[in-house]
C-alpha positions as CSV (number, residue, x, y, z in Angstrom):
1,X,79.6,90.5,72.1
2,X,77.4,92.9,74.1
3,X,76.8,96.3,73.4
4,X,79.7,98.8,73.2
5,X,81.3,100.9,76.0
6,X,83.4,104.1,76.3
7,X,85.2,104.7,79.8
8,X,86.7,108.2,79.8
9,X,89.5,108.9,82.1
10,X,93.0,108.7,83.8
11,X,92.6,107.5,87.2
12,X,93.1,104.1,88.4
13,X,89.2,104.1,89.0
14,X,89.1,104.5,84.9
15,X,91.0,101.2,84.5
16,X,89.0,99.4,87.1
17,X,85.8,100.2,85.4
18,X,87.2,99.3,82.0
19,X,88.0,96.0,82.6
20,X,85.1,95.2,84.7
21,X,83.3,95.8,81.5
22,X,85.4,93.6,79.6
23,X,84.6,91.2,81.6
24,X,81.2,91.3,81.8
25,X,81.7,90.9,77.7
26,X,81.3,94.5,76.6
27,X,83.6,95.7,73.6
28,X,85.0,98.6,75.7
29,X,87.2,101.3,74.6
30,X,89.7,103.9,77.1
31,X,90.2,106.8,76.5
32,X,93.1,108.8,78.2
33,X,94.0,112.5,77.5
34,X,97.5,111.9,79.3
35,X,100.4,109.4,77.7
36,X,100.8,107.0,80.6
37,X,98.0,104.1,81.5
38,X,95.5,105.4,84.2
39,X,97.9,108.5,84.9
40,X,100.5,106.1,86.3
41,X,103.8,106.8,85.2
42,X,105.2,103.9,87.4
43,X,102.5,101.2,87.5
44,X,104.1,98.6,89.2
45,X,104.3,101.1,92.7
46,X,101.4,100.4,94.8
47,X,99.6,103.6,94.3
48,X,96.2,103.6,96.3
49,X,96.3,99.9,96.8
50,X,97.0,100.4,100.6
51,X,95.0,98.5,102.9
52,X,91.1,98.3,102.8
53,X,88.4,96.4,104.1
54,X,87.9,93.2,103.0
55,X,86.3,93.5,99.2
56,X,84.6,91.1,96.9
57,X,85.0,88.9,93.8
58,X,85.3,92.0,91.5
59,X,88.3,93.3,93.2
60,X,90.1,89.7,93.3
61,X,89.3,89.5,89.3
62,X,91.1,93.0,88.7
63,X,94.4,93.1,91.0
64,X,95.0,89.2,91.4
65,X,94.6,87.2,94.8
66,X,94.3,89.8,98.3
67,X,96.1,88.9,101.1
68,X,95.0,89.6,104.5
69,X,97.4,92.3,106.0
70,X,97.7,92.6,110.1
71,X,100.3,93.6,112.2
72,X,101.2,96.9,110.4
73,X,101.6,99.6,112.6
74,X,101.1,103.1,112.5
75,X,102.0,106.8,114.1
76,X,101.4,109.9,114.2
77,X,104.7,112.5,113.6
78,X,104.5,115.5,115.7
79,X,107.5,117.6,117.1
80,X,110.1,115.9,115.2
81,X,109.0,112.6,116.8
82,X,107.0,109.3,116.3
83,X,104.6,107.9,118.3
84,X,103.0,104.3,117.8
85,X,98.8,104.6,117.8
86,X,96.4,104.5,119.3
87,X,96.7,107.2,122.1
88,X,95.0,107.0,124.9
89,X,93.9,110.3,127.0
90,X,97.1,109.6,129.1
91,X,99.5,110.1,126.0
92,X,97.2,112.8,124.9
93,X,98.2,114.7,127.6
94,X,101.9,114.0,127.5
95,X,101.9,115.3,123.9
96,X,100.0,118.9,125.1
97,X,101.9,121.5,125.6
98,X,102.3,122.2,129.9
99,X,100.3,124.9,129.9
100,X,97.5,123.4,127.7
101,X,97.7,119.9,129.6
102,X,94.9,120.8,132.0
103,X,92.4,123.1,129.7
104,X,92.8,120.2,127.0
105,X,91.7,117.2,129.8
106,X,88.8,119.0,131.0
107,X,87.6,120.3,127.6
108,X,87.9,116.3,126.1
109,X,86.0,115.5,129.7
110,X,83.3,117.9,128.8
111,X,82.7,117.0,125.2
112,X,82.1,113.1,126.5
113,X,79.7,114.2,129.1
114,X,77.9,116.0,126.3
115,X,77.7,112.4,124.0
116,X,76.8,110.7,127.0
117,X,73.9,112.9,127.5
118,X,73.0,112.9,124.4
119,X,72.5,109.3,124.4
120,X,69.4,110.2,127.1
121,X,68.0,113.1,125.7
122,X,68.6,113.6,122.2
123,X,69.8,116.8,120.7
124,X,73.3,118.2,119.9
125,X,74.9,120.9,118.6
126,X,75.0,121.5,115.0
127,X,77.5,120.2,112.7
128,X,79.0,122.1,109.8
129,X,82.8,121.8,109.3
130,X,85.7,119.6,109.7
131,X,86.4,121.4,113.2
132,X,83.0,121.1,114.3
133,X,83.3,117.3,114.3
134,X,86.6,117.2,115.7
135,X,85.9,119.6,118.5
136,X,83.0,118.5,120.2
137,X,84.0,114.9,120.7
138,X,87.5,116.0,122.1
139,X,87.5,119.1,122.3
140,X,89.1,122.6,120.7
141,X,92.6,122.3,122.3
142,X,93.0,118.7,120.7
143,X,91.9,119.8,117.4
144,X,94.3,122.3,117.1
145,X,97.1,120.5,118.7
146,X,96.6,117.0,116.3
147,X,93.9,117.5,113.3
148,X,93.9,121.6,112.6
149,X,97.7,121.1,110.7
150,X,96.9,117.8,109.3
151,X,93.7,118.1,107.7
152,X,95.3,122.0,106.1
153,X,97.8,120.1,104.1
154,X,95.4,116.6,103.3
155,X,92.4,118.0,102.6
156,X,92.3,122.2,102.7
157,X,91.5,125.1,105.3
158,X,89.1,123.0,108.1
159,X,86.8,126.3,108.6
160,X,85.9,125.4,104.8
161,X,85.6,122.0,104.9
162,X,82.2,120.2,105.4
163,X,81.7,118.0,108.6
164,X,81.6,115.1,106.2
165,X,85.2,115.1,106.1
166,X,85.9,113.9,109.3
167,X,83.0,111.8,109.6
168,X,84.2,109.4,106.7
169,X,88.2,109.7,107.6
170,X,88.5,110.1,111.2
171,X,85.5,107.3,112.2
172,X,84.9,104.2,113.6
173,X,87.3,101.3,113.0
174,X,85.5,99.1,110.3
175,X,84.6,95.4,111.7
176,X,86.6,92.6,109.4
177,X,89.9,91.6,108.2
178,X,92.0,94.4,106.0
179,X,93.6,93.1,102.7
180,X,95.9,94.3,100.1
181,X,96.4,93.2,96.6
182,X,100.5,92.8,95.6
183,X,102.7,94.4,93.9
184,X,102.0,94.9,90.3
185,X,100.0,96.5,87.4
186,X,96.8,98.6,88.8
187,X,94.8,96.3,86.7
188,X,95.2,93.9,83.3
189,X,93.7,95.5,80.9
190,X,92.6,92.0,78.5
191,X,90.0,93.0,76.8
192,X,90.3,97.2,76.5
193,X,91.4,99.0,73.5
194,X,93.3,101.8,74.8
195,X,93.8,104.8,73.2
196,X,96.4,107.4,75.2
197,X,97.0,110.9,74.3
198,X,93.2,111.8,73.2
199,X,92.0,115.1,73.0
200,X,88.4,114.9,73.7
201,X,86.1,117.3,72.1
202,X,82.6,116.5,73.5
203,X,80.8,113.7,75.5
204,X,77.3,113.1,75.5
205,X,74.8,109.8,76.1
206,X,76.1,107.4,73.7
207,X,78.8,108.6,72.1
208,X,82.4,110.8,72.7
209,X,83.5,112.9,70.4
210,X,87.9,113.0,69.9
211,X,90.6,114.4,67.6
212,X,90.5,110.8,66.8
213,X,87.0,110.5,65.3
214,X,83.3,109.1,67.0
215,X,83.3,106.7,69.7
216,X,80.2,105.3,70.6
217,X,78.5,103.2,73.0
218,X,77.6,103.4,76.8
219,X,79.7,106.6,78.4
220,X,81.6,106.0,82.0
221,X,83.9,109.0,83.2
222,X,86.0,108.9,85.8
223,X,86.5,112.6,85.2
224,X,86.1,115.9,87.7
225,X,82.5,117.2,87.3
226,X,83.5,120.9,86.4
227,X,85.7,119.1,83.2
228,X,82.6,117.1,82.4
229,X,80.1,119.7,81.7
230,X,82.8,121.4,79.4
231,X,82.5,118.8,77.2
232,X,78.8,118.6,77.4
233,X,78.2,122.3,76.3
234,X,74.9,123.1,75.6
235,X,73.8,120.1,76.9
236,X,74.7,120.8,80.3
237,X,71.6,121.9,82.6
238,X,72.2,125.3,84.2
239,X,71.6,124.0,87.6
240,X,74.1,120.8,87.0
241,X,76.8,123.7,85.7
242,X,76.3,125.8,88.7
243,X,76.8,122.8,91.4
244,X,79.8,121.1,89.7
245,X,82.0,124.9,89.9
246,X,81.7,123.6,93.6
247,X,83.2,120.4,93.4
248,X,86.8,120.7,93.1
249,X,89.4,118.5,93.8
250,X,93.4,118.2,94.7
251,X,96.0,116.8,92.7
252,X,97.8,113.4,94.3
253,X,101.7,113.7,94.3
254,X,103.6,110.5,95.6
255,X,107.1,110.1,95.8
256,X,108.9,106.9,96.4
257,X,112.4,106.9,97.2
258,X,114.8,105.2,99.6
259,X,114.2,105.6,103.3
260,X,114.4,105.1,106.7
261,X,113.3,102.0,108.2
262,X,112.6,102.0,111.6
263,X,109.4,104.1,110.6
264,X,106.3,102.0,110.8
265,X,104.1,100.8,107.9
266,X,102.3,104.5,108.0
267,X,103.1,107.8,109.7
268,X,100.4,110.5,109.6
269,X,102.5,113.6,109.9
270,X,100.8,116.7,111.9
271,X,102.4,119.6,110.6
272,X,105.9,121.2,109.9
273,X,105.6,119.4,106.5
274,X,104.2,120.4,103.1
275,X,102.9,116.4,103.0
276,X,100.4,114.6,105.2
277,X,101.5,111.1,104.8
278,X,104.9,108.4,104.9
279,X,103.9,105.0,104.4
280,X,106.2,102.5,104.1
281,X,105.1,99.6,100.6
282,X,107.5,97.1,101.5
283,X,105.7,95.7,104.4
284,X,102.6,94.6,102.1
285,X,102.0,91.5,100.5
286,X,104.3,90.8,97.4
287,X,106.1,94.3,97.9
288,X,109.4,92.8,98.8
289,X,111.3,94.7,96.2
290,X,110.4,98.4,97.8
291,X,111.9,97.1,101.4
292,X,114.0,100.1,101.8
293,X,111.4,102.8,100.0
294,X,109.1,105.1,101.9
295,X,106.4,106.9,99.7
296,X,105.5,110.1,100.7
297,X,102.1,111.7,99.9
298,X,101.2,115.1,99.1
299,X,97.7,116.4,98.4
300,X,98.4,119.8,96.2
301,X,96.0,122.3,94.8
302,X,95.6,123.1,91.0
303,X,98.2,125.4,90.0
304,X,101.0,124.2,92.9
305,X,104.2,125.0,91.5
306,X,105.6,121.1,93.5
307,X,103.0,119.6,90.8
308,X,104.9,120.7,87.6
309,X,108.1,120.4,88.9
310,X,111.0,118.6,87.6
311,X,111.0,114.8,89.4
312,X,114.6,115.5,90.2
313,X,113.7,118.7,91.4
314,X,110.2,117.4,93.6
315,X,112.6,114.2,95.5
316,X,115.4,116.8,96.4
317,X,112.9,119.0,98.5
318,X,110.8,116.2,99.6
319,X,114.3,114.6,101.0
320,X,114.7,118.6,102.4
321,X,111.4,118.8,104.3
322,X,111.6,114.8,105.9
323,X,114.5,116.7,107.7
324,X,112.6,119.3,108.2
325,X,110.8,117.4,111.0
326,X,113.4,115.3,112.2
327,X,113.0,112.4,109.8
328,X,117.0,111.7,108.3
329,X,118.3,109.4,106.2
330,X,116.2,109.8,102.7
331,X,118.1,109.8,99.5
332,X,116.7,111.6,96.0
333,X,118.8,109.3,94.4
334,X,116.8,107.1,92.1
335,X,113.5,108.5,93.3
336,X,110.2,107.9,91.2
337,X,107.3,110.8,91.4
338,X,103.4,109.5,90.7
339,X,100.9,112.1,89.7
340,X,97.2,111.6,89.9
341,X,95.0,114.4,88.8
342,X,91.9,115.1,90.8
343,X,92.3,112.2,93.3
344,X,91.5,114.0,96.4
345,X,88.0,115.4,95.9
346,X,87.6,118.4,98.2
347,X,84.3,118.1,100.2
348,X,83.2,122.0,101.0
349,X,80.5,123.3,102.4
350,X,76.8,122.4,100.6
351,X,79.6,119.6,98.9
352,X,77.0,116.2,99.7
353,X,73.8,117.9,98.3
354,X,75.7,119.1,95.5
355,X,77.2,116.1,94.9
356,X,74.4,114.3,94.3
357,X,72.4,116.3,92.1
358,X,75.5,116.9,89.7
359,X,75.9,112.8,89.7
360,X,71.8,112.4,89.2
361,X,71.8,115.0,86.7
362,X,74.7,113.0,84.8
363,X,72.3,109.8,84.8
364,X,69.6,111.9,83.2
365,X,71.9,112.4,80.3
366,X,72.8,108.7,80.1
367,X,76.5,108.9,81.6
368,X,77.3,107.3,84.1
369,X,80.6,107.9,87.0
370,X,83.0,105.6,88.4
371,X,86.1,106.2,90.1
372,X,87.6,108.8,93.0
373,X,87.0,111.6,90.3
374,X,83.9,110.8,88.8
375,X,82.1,110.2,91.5
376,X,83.8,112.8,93.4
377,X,84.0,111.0,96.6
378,X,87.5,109.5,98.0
379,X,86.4,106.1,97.5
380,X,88.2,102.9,98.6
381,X,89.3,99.8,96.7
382,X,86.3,97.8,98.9
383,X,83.2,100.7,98.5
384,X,84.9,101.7,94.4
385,X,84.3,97.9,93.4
386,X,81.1,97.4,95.6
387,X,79.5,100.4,93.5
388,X,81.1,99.3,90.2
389,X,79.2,95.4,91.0
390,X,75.7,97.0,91.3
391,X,76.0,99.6,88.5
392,X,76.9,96.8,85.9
393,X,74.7,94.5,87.6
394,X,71.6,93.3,85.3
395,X,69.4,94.2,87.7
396,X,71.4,97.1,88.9
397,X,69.5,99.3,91.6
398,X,68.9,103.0,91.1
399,X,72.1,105.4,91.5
400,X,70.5,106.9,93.9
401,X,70.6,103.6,95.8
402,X,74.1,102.9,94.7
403,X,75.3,106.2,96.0
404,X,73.3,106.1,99.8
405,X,75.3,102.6,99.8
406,X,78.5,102.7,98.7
407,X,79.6,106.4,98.0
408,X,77.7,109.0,100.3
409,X,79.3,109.3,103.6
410,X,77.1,108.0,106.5
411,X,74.0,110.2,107.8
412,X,74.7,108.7,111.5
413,X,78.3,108.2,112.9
414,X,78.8,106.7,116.5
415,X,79.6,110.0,118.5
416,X,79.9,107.6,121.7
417,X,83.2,105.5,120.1
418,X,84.9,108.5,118.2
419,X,88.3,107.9,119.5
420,X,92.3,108.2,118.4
421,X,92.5,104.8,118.3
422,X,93.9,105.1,114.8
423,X,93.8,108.5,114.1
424,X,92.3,108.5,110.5
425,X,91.2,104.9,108.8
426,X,91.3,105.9,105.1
């Protein structure tokens, strides 16, 4: 066997990157603080194995055969209604409030003048936040009428958030077929010793330190930065402790429980809820048994009372609040509740450049990231694999080539096609 590797971490990244080792013929070791397998208490719900992009040999190995998935529709849910995407302007308008209708057209017609100008000479305003990105390709009264109330409860205040944000969720349509892996496991872990319930003491290059004793070998976290340089103590440069306080993330809450179906396969809902999301599993590949289940999808902050709630008590308001905007027929009967810790990394302000010295500064120290968390990006399955192919590669390329090509979000987006089409592709 090869040399020896420790992956630290709960997330389903952790388990991807474990047995990827494994199969490159490492002896690799997990190590999970909580008591369930990649935090998943129910690992047979497809938790972040929605659609993506079509991926590569890696991902095939680790979730079985993908299928190629078309025909699923989606919506936005605003006013206690559905409507089917994409929207064109004329829909647009209908869903404007009267006296907004005509402020709303000529402010969208403005902003395209402006890209098309742009296209001749140069320029632009500058971009810093999620509403900065949003309003000047359709304007100010569309971004408060269908992104201001969705990005507050997805991804946090959009005054605070950085530009970024929007550029990677809200862009272009990616060329290519979308897959899905089926129902299942996350991943088959042959080849990984577990170890669940480890209290971790220290990590450094080479080794982790646990209640359990000395593990040693190459380090892979797919951990939050600000819990990483705990562990490395004195280690730690100053600078690398001072960027990863700025790198928080949210906590992932999912509830799956039976449902209405005349939704479509995903709803984005646009306020009046404390969620952002109702997707419906049984319409992918191999998902037959969760027909009649819709999983809805929170995005909480650390310390959200919802997050250590009862599962009883989490499905009872969650059935509560789908009436809340018009949505009837849910039952908390039966319900299952999936937490993820630190799956929604929160990109703020001076996030990118922070980002990447706090991941640079980790492969000075000889650990490397994988996964959402430790890489601190919301990676995925196609880009998460992608990176996890180079950086086990023999020939790997830098990280800082790894990151400009799989994890960063892109320096130029294509202001010309922004559109509604889909309302958000991630």
């Amino acid at each position: 066997m090869a040399d020896d590797a420790v992956v630290v971490g709960g997330g389903p990244g952790a388990l991807r990157a474990a047995l990827a080792l494994a199969q490159g013929g490492r002896r690799v070791t997990l190590l999970q603080e909580g008591p369930h397998l990649g935090d998943l208490a129910h690992p047979d719900l497809p938790v972040s194995r929605g659609v993506s992009p079509e991926v590569g040999a890696l991902a095939t190995e680790l979730h079985g055969p993908m299928r190629v998935v078309e025909g699923l529709e989606r919506a936005i849910h605003l006013d206690g209604r559905t409507h089917l995407l994409p929207l064109g302007r004329a829909a647009i308008a209908r869903l404007m409030p009267p006296a907004q209708a005509a402020s709303a057209a000529l402010a969208w017609s403005r902003t395209r003048g402006t890209i098309e100008l742009r296209k001749v000479i140069g320029g632009g305003s500058e971009l810093r936040t999620y509403r900065d990105w949003v309003a000047q390709r359709f304007g100010q009264p569309v971004f408060e009428r269908f992104y201001s109330a969705y990005c507050q409860a997805r991804f946090g205040p959009p005054d605070e958030l950085s530009c970024n944000v929007a550029r990677w969720f809200h862009g272009v349509v990616p060329d290519g077929p979308f897959v899905a892996p089926a129902a299942g496991p996350a991943v088959n872990l042959r080849g990984v010793d577990v170890r669940t319930d480890v209290v971790i003491r220290s990590v450094q290059g080479g080794q982790v330190e646990t209640d359990d004793g000395l593990f040693t070998g190459a380090v892979y976290v797919d951990i939050a930065p600000r819990r990483v340089v705990e562990w490395l103590g004195a280690a730690a440069p100053s600078a690398m402790v001072h960027d990863a306080g700025f790198l928080t993330a949210r906590n992932a809450l999912q509830v799956f429980l039976k449902g209405p179906q005349d939704l479509p396969f995903e709803t984005h809902v646009l306020g009046g809820a404390p969620f952002y999301r109702i997707v419906r599993p049984g319409l992918l590949p191999g998902c037959e048994a969760l027909a009649d289940t819709i999983a809805v999808h929170y995005a909480l902050d650390a310390g959200d009372p919802l997050w250590a709630a009862e599962d009883a008590d989490v499905a009872a308001r969650t059935v509560e609040a789908l009436g809340g905007i018009g949505i009837e027929g849910a039952s908390a009967a039966g319900a299952r509740v999936q937490r993820i810790r630190d799956h929604h990394p929160v990109w703020s302000g001076t996030h990118l450049v922070r980002m990447r010295r706090y991941l640079l500064a980790l492969e000075d120290l000889e650990i490397s990231p994988v996964g959402r968390a430790g890489l601190h990006a919301p990676l995925e399955l196609s880009n998460e694999t992608a990176y996890l192919e180079g950086l086990l590669a023999p020939d790997r390329q830098t990280l800082r080539a790894l990151l400009r090509d799989y994890v960063e979000p892109p320096v130029l987006d294509s202001v010309d096609r922004a559109h509604l089409t889909r309302f958000v592709e991630r």
